[in-house]
PDB file with one MODEL, atoms N, CA, C and O in Angstrom:
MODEL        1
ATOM      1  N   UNK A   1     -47.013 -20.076  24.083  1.00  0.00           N
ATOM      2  CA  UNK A   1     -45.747 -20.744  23.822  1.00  0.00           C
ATOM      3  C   UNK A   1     -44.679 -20.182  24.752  1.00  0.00           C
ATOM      4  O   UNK A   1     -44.623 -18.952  24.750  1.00  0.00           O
ATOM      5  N   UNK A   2     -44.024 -20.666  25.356  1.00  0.00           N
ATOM      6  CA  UNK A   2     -42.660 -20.631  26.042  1.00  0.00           C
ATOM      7  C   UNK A   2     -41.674 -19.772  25.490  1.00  0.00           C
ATOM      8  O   UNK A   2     -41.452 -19.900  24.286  1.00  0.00           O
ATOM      9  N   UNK A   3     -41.077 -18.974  26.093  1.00  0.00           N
ATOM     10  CA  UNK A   3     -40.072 -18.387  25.190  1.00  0.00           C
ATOM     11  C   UNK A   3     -38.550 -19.352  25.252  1.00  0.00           C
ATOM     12  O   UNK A   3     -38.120 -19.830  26.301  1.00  0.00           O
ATOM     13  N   UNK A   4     -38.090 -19.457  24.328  1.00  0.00           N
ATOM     14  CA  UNK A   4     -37.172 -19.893  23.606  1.00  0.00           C
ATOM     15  C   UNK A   4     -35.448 -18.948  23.929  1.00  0.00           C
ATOM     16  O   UNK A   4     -35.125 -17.991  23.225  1.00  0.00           O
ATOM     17  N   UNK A   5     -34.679 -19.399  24.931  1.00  0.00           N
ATOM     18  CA  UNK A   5     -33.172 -19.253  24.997  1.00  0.00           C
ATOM     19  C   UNK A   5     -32.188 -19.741  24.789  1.00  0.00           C
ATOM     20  O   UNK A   5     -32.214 -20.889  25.233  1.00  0.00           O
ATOM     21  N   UNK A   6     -31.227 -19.494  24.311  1.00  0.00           N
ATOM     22  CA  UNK A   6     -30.180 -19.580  24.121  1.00  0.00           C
ATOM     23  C   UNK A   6     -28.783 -18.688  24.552  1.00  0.00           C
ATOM     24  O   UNK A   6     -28.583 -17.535  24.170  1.00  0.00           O
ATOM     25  N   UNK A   7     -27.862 -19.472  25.426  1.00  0.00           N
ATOM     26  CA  UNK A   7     -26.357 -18.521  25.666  1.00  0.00           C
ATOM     27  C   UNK A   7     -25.408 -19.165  24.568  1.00  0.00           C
ATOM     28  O   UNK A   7     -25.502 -20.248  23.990  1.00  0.00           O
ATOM     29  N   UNK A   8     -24.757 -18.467  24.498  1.00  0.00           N
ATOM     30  CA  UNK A   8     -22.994 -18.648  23.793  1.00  0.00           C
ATOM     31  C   UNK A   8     -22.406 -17.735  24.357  1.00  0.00           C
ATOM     32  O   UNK A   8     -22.942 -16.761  24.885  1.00  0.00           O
ATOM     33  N   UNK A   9     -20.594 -18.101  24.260  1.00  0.00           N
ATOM     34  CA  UNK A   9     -19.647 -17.649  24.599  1.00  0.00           C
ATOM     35  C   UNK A   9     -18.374 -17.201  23.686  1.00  0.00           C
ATOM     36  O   UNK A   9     -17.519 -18.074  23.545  1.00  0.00           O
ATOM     37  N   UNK A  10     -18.218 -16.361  23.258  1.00  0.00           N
ATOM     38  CA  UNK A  10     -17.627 -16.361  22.504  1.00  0.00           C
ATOM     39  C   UNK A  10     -15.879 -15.888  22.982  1.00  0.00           C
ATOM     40  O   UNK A  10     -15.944 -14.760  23.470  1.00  0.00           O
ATOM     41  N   UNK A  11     -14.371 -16.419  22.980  1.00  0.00           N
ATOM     42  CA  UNK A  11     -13.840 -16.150  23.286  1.00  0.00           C
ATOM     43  C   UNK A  11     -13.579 -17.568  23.944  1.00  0.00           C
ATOM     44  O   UNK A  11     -14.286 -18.568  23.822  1.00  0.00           O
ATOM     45  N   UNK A  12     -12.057 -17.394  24.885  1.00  0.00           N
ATOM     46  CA  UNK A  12     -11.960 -18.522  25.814  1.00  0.00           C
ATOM     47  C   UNK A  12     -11.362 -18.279  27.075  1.00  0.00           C
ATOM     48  O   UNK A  12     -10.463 -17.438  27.090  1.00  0.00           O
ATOM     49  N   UNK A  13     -11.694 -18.885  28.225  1.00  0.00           N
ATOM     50  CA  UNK A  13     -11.600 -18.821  29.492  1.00  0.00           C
ATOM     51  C   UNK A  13      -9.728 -19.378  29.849  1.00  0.00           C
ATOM     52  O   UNK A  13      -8.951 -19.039  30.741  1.00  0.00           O
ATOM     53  N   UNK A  14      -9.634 -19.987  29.109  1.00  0.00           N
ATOM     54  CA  UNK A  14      -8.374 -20.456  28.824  1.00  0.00           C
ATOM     55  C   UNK A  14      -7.146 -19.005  28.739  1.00  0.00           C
ATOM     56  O   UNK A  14      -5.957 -19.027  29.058  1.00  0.00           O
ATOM     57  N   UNK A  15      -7.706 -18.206  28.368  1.00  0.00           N
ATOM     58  CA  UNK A  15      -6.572 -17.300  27.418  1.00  0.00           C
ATOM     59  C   UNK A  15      -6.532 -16.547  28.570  1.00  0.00           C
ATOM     60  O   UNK A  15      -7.706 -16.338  28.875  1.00  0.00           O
ATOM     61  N   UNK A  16      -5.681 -15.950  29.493  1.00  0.00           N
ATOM     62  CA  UNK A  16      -5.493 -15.088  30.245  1.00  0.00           C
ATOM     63  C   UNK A  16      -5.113 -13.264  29.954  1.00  0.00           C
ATOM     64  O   UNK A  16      -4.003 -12.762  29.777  1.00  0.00           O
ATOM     65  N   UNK A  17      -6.405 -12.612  29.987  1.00  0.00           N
ATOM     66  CA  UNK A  17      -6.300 -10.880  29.866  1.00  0.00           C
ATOM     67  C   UNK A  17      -7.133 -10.717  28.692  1.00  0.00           C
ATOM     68  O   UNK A  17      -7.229  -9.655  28.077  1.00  0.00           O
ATOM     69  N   UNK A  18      -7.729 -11.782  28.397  1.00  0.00           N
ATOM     70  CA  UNK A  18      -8.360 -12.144  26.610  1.00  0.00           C
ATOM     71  C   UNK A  18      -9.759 -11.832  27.406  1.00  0.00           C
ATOM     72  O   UNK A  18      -9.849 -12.233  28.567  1.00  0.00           O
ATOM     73  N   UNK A  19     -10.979 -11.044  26.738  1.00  0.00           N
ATOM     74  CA  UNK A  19     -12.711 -11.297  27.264  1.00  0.00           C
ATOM     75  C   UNK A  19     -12.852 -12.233  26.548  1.00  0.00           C
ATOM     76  O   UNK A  19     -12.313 -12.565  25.492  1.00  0.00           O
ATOM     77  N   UNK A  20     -14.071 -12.923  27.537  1.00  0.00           N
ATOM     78  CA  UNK A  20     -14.893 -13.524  27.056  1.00  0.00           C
ATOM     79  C   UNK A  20     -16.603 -12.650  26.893  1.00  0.00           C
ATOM     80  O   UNK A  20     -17.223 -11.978  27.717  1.00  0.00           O
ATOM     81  N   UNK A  21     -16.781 -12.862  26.125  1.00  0.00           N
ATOM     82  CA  UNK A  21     -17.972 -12.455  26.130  1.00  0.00           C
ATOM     83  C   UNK A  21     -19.506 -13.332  25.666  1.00  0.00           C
ATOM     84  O   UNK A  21     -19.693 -13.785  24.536  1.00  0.00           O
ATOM     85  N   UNK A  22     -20.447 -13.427  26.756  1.00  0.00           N
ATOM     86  CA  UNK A  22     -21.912 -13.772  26.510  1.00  0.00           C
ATOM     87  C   UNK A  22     -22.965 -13.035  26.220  1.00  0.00           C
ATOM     88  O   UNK A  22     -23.438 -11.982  26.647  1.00  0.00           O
ATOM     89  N   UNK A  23     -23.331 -14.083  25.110  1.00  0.00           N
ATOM     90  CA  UNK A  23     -25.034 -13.758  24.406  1.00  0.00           C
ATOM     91  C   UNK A  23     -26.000 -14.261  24.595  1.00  0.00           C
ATOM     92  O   UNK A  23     -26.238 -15.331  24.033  1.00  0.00           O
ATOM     93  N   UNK A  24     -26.774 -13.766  25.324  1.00  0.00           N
ATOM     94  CA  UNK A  24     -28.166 -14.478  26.244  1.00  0.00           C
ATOM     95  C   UNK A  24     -28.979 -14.173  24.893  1.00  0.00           C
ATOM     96  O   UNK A  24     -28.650 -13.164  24.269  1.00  0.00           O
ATOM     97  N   UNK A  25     -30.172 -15.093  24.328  1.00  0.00           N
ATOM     98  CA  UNK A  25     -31.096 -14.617  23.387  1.00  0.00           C
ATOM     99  C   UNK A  25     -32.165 -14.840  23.786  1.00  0.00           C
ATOM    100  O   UNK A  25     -32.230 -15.980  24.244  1.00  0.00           O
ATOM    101  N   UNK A  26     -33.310 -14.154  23.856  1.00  0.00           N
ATOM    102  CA  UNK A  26     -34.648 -15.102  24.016  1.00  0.00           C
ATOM    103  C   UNK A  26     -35.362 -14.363  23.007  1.00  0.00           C
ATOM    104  O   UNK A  26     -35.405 -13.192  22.632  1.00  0.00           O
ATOM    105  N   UNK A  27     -36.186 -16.016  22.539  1.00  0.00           N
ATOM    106  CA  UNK A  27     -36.976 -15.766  21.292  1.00  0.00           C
ATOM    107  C   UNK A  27     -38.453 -15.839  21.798  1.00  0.00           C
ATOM    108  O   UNK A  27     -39.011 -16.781  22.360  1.00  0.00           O
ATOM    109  N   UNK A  28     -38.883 -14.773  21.504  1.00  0.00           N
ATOM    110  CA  UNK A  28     -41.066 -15.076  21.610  1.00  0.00           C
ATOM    111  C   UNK A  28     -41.743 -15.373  20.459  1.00  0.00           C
ATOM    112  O   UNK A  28     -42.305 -14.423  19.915  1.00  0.00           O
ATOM    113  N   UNK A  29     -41.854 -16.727  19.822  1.00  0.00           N
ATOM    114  CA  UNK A  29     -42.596 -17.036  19.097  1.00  0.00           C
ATOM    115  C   UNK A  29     -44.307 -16.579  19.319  1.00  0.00           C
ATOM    116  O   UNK A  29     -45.101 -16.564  18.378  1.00  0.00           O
ATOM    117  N   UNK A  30     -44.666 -16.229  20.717  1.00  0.00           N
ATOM    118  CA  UNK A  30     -45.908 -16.241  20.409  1.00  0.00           C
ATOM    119  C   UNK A  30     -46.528 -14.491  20.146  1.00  0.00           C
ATOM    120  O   UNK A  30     -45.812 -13.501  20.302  1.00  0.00           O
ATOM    121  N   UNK A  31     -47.993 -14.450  19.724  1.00  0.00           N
ATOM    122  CA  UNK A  31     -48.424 -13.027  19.525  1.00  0.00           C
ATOM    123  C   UNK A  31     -48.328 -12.169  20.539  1.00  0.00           C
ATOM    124  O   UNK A  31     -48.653 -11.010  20.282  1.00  0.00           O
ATOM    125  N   UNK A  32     -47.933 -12.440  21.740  1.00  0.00           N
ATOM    126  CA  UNK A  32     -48.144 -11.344  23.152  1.00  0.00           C
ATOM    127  C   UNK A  32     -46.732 -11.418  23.112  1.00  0.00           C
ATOM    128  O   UNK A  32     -45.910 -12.156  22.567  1.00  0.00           O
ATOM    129  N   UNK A  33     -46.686 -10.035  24.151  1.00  0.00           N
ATOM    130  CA  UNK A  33     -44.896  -9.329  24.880  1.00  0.00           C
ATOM    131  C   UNK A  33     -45.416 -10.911  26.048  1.00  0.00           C
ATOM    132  O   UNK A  33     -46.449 -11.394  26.511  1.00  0.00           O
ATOM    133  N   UNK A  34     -44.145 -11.146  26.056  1.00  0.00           N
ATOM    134  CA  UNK A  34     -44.303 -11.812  27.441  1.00  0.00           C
ATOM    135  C   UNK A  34     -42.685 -11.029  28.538  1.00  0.00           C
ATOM    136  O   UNK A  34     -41.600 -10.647  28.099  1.00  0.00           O
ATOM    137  N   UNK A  35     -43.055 -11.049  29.600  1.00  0.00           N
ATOM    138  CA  UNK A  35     -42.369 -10.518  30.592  1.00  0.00           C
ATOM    139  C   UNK A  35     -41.358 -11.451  31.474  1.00  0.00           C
ATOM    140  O   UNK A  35     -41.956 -12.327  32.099  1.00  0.00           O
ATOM    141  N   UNK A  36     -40.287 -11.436  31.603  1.00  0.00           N
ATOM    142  CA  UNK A  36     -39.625 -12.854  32.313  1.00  0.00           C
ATOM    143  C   UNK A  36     -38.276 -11.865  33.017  1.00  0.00           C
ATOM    144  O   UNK A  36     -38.013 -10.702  32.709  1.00  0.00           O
ATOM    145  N   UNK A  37     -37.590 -12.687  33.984  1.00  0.00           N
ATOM    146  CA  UNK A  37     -36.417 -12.509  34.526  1.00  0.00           C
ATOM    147  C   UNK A  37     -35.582 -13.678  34.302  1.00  0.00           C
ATOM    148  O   UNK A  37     -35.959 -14.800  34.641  1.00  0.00           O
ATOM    149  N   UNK A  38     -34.350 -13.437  33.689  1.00  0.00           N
ATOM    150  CA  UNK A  38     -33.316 -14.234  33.335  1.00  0.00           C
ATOM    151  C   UNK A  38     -31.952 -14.098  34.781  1.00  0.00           C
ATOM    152  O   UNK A  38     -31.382 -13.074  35.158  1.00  0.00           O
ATOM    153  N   UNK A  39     -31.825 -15.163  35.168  1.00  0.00           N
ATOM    154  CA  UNK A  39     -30.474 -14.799  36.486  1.00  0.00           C
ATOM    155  C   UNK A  39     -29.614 -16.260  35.959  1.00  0.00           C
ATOM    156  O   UNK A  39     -29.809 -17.428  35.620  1.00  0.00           O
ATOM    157  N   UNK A  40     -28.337 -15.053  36.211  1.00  0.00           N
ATOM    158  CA  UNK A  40     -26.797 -15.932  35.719  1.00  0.00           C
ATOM    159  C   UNK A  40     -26.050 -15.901  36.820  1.00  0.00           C
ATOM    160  O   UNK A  40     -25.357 -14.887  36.905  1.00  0.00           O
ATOM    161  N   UNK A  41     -25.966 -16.573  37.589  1.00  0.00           N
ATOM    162  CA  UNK A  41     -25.163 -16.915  38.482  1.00  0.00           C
ATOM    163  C   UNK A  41     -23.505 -17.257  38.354  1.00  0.00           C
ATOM    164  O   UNK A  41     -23.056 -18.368  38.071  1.00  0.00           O
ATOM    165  N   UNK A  42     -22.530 -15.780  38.687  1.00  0.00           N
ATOM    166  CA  UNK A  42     -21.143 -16.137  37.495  1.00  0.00           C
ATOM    167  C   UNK A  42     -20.209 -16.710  38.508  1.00  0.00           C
ATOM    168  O   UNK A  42     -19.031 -16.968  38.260  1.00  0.00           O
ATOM    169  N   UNK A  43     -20.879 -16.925  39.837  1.00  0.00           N
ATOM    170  CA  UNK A  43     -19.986 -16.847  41.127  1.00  0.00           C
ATOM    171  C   UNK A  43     -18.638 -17.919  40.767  1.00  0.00           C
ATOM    172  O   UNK A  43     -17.553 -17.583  41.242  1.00  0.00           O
ATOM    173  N   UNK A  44     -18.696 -19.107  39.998  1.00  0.00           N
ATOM    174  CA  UNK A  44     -17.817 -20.244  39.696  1.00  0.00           C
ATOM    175  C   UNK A  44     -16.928 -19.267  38.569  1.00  0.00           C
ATOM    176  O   UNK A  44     -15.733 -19.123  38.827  1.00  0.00           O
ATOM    177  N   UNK A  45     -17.297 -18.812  37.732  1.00  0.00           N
ATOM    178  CA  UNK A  45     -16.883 -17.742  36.711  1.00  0.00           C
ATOM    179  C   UNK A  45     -16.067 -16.941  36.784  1.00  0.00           C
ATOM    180  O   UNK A  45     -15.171 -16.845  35.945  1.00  0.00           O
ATOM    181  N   UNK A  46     -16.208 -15.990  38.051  1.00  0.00           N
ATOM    182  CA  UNK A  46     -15.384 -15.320  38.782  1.00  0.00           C
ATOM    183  C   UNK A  46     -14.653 -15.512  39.480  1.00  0.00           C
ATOM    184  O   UNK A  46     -13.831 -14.675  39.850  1.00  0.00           O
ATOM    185  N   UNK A  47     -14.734 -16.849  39.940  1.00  0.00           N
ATOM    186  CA  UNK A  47     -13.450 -16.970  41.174  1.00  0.00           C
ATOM    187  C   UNK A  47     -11.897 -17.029  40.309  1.00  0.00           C
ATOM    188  O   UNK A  47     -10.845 -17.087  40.947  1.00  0.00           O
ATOM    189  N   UNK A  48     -11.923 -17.003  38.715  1.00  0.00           N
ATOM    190  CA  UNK A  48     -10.865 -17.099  37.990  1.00  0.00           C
ATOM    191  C   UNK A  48     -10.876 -16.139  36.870  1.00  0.00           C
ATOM    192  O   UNK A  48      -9.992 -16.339  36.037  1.00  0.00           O
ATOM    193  N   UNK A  49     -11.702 -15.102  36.642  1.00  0.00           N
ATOM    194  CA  UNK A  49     -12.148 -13.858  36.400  1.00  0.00           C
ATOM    195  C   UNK A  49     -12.858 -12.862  36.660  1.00  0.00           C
ATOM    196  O   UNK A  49     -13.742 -12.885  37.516  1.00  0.00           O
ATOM    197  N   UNK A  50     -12.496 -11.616  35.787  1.00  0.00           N
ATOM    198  CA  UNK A  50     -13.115 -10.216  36.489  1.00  0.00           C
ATOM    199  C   UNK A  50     -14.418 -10.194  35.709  1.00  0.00           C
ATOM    200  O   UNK A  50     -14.775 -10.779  34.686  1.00  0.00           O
ATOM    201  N   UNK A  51     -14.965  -9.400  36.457  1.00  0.00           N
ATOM    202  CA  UNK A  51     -16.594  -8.908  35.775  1.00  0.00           C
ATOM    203  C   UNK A  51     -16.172  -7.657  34.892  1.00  0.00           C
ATOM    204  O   UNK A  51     -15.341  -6.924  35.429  1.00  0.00           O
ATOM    205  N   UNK A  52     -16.664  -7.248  33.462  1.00  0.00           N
ATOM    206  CA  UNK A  52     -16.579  -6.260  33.014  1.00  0.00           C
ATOM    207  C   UNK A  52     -17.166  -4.864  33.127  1.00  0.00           C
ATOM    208  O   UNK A  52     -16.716  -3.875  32.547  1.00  0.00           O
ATOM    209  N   UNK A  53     -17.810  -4.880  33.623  1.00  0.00           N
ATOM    210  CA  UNK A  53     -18.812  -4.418  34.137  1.00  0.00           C
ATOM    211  C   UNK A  53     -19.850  -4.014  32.558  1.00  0.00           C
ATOM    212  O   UNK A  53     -20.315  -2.875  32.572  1.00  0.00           O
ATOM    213  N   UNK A  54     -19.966  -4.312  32.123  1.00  0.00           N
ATOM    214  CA  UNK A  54     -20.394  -3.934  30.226  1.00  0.00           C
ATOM    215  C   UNK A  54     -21.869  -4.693  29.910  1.00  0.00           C
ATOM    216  O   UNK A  54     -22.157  -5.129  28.795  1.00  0.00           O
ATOM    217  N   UNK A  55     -22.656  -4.764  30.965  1.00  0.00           N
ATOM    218  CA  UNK A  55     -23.799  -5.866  30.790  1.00  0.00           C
ATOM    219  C   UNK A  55     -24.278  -4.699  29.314  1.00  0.00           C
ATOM    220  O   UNK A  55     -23.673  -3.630  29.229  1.00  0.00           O
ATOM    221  N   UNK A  56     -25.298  -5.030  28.330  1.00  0.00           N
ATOM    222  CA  UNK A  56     -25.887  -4.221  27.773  1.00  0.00           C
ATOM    223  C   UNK A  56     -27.668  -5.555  27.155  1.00  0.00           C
ATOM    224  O   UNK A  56     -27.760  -6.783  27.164  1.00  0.00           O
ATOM    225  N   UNK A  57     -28.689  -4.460  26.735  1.00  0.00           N
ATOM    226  CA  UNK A  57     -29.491  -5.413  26.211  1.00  0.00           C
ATOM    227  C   UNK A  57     -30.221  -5.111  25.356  1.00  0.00           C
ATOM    228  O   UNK A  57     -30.364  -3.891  25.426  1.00  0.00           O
ATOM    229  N   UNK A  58     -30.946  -5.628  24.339  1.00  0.00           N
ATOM    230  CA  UNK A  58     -31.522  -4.784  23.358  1.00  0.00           C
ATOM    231  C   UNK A  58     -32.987  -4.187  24.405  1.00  0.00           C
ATOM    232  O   UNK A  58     -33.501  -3.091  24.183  1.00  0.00           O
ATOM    233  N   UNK A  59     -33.334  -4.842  25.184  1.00  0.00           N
ATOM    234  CA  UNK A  59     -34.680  -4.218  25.647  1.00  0.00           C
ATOM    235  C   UNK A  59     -34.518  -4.639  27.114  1.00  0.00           C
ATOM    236  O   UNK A  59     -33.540  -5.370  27.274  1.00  0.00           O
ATOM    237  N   UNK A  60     -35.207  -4.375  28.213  1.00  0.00           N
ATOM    238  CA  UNK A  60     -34.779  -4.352  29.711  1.00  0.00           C
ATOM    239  C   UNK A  60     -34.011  -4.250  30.194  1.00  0.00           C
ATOM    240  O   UNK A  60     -33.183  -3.593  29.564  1.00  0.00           O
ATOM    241  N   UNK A  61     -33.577  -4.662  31.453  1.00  0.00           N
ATOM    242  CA  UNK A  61     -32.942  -3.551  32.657  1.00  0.00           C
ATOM    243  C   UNK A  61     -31.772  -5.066  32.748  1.00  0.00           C
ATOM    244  O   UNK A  61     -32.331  -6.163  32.762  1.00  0.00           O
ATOM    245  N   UNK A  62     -30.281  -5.033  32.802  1.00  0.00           N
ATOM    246  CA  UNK A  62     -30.042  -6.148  33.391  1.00  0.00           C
ATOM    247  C   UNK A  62     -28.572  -5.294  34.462  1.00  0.00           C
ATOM    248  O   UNK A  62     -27.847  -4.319  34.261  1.00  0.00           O
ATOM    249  N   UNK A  63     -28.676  -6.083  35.342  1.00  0.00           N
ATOM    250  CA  UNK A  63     -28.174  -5.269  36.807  1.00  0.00           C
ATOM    251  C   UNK A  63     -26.929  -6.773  37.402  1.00  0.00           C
ATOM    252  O   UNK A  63     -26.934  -7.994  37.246  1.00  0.00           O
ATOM    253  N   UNK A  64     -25.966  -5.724  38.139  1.00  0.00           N
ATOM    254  CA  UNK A  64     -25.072  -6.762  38.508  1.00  0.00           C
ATOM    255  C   UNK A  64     -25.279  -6.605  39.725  1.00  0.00           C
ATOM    256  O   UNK A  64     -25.688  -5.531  40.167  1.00  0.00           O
ATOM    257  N   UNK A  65     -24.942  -8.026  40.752  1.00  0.00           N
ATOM    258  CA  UNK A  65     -25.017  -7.732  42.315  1.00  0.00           C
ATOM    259  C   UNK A  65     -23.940  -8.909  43.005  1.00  0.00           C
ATOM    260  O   UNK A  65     -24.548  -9.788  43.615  1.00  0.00           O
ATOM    261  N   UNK A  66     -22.618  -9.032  42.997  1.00  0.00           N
ATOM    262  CA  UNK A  66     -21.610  -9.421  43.799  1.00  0.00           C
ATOM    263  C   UNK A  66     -21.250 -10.454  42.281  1.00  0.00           C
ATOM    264  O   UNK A  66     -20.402 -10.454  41.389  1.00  0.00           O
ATOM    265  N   UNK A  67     -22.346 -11.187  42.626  1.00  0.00           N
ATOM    266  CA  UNK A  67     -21.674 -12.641  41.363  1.00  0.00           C
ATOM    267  C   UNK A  67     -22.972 -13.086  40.816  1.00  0.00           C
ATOM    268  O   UNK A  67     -23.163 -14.253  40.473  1.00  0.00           O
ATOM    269  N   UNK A  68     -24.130 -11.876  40.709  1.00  0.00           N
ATOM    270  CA  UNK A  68     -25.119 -12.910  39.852  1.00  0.00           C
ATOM    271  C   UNK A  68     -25.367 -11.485  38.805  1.00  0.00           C
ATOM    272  O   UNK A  68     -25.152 -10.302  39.065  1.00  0.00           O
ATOM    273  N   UNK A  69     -25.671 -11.846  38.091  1.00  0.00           N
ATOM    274  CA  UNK A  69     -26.709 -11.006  36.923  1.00  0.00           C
ATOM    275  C   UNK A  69     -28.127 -11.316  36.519  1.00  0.00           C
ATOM    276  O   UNK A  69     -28.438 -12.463  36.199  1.00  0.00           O
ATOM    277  N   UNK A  70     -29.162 -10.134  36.526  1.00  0.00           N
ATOM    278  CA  UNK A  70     -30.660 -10.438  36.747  1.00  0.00           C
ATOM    279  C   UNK A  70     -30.596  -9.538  35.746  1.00  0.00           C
ATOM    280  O   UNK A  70     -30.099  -8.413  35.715  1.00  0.00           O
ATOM    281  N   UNK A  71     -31.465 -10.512  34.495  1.00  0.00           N
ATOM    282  CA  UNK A  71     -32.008  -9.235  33.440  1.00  0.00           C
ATOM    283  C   UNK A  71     -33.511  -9.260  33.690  1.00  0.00           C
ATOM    284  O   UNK A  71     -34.026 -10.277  34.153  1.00  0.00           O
ATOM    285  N   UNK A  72     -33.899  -8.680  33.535  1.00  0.00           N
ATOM    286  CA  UNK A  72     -35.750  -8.016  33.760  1.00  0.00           C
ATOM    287  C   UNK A  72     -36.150  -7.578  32.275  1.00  0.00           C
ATOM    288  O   UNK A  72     -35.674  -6.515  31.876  1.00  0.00           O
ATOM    289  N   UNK A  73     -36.811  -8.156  31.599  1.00  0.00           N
ATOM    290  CA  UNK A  73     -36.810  -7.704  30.115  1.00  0.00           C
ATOM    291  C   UNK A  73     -38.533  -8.246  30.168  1.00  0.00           C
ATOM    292  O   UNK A  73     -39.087  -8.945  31.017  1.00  0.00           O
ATOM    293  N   UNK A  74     -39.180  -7.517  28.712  1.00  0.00           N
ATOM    294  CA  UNK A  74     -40.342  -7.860  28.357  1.00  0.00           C
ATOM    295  C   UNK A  74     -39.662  -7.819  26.981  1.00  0.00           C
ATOM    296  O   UNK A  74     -39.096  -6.886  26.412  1.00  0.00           O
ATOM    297  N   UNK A  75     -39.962  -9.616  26.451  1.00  0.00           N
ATOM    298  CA  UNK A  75     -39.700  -9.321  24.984  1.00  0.00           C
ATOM    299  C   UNK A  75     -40.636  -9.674  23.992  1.00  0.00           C
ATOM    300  O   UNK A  75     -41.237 -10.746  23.914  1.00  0.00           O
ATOM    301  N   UNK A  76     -40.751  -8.347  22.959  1.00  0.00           N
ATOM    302  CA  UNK A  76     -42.055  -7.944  22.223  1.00  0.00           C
ATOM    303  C   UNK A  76     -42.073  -9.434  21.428  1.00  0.00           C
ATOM    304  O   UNK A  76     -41.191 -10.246  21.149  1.00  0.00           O
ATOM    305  N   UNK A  77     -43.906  -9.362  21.149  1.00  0.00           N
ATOM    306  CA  UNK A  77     -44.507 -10.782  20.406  1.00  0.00           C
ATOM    307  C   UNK A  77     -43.260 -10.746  19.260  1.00  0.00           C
ATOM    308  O   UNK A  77     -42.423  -9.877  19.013  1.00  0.00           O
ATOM    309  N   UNK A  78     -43.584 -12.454  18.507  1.00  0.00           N
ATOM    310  CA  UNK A  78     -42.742 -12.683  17.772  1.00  0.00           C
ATOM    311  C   UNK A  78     -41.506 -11.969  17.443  1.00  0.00           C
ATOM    312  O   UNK A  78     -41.374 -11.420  16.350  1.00  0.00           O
ATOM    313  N   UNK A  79     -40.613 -11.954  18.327  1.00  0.00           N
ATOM    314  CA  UNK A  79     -39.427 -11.232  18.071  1.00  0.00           C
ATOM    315  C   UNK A  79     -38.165 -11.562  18.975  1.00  0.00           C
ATOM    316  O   UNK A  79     -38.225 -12.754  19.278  1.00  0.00           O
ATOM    317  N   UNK A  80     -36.620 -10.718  19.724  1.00  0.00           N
ATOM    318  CA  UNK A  80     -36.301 -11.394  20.153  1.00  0.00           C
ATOM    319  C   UNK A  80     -35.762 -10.606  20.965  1.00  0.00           C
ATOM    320  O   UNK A  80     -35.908  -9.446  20.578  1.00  0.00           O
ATOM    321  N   UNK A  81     -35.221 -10.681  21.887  1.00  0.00           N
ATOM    322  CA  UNK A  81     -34.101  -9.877  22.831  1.00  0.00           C
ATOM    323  C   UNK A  81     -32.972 -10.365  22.901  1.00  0.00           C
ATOM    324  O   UNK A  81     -32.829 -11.587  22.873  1.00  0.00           O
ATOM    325  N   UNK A  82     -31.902  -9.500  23.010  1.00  0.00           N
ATOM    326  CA  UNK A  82     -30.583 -10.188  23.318  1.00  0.00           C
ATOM    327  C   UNK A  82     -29.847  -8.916  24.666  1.00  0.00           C
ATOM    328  O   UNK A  82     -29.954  -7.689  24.674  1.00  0.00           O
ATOM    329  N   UNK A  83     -29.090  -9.891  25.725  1.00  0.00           N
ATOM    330  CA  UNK A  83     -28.134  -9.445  26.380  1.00  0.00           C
ATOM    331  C   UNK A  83     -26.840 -10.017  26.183  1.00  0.00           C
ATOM    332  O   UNK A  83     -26.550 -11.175  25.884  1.00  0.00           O
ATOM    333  N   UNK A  84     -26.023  -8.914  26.419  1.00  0.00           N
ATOM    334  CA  UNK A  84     -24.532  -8.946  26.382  1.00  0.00           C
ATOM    335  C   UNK A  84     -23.861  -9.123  27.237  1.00  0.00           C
ATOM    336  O   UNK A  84     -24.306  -8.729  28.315  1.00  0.00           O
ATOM    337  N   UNK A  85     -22.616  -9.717  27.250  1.00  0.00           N
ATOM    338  CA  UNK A  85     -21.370  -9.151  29.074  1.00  0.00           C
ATOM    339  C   UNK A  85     -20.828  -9.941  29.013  1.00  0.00           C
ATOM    340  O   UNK A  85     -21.088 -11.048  28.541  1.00  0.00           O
ATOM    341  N   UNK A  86     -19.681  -9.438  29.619  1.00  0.00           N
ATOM    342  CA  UNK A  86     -18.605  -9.757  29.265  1.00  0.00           C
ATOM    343  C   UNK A  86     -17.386 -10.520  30.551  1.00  0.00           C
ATOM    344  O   UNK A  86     -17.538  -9.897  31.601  1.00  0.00           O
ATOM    345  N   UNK A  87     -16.585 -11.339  30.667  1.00  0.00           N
ATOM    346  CA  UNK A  87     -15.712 -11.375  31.586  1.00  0.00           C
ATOM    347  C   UNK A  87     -13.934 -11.654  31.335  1.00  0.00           C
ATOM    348  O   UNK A  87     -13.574 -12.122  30.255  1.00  0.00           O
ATOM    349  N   UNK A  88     -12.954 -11.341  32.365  1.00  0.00           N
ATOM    350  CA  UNK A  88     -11.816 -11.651  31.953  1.00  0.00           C
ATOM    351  C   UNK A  88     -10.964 -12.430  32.608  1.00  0.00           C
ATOM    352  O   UNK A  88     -10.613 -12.116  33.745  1.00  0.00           O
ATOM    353  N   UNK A  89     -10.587 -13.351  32.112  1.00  0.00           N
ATOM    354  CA  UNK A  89      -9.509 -14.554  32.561  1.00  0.00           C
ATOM    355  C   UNK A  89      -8.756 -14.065  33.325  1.00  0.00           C
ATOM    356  O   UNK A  89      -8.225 -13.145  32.703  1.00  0.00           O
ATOM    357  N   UNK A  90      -8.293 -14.109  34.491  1.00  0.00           N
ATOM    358  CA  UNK A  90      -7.241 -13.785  35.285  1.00  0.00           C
ATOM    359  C   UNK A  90      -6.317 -14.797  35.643  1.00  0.00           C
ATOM    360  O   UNK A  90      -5.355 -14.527  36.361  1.00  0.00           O
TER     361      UNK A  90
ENDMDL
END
């Protein structure tokens, strides 16, 4: 089975000096870890906010590089991972 994502945003891009902050989820319905790379491309994101620098995740590595974010995660059978991060309206 496919693993299963979902983002939200919580906060608004609207509000200037206010974070926003995102929740990447991925769900593994099936019995195996499966292994994947997630990339967020914030480059449109940023041209009207800052990066927080605050990535965090419950399990793998996620890394910033100019305007993208690459998480590297293995997430355990039936269960779920989540990454965090954050940005600010300028």
């Amino acid at each position: 089975m496919p693993l299963e994502m979902n983002k939200t945003a919580a906060g608004s891009a609207q509000t200037v000096g206010a974070p926003v902050t995102y929740t990447v989820t991925l769900n593994n319905p099936d019995d195996e870890p499966i292994t994947t790379s997630v990339t967020d491309n914030l480059q449109l994101v940023l041209q009207s906010a800052s990066w927080n620098d605050d990535a965090s995740a419950t399990t793998g590595t996620p890394a910033f590089d100019g305007t993208t974010l690459t998480w590297r995660v293995t997430v355990p059978a039936n269960s779920s991972a989540v990454l965090t991060y954050s940005v600010t309206p300028e």
